[in-house]
C-alpha positions as CSV (number, residue, x, y, z in Angstrom):
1,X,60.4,71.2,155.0
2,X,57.1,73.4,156.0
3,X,58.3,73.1,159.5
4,X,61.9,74.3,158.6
5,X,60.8,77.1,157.0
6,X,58.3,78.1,159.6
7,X,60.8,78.2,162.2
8,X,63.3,79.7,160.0
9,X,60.8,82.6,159.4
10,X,60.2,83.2,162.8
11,X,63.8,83.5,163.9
12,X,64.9,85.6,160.7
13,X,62.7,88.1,161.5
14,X,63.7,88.6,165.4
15,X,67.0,88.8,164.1
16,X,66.5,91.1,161.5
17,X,67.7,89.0,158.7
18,X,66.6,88.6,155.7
19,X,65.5,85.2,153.5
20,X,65.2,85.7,149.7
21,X,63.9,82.4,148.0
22,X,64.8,82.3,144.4
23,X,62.8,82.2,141.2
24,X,61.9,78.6,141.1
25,X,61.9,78.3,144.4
26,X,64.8,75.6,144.6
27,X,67.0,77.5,147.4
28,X,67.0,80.2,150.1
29,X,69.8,83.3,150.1
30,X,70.3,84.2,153.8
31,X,70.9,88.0,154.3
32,X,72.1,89.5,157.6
33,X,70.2,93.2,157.7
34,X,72.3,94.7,160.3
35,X,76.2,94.6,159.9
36,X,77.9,91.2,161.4
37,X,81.8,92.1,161.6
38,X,82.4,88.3,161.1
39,X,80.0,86.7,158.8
40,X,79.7,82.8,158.9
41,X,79.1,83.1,155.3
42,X,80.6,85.6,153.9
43,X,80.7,84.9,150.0
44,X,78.3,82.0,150.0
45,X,74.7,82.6,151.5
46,X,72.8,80.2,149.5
47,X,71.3,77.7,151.7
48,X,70.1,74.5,149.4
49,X,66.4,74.1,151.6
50,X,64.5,74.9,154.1
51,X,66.7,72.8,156.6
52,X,69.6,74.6,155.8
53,X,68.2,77.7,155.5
54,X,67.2,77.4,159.3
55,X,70.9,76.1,160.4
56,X,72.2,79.1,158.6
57,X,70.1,81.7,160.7
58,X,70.5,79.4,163.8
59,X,74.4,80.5,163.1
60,X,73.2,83.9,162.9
61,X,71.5,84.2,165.8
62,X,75.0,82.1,167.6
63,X,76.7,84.9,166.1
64,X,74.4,87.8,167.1
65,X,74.0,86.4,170.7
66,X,78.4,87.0,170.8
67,X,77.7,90.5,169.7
68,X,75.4,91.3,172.2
């Protein structure tokens, strides 16, 4: 999981979102800072771990990548 979350760091902050662990540490929230007209998630950003949280901002960065 280090490795996931590394990566998922990384990428979250070139694409300016933003990854809120919660208290006990169990789960990530995934947060898109800038305003994503069609969001992936919309309703449902809670990513389960570190893997999932790094498929969820590899979406992002799909989706950002379309805006562009």
């Amino acid at each position: 999981m280090r490795s996931a979350r590394i990566k998922a760091r990384k990428l979250a902050a070139t694409l300016h979102v933003e990854l809120e662990t919660t208290r006990d540490e169990s789960g990530v929230n995934i947060w898109p800072t800038r305003n994503i007209e069609s969001d992936p998630f919309e309703g449902d950003h809670y990513a389960v771990d570190w893997d999932d949280a790094l498929q969820r901002v590899r979406t992002y960065a799909g989706v950002a990548a379309l805006v562009r």
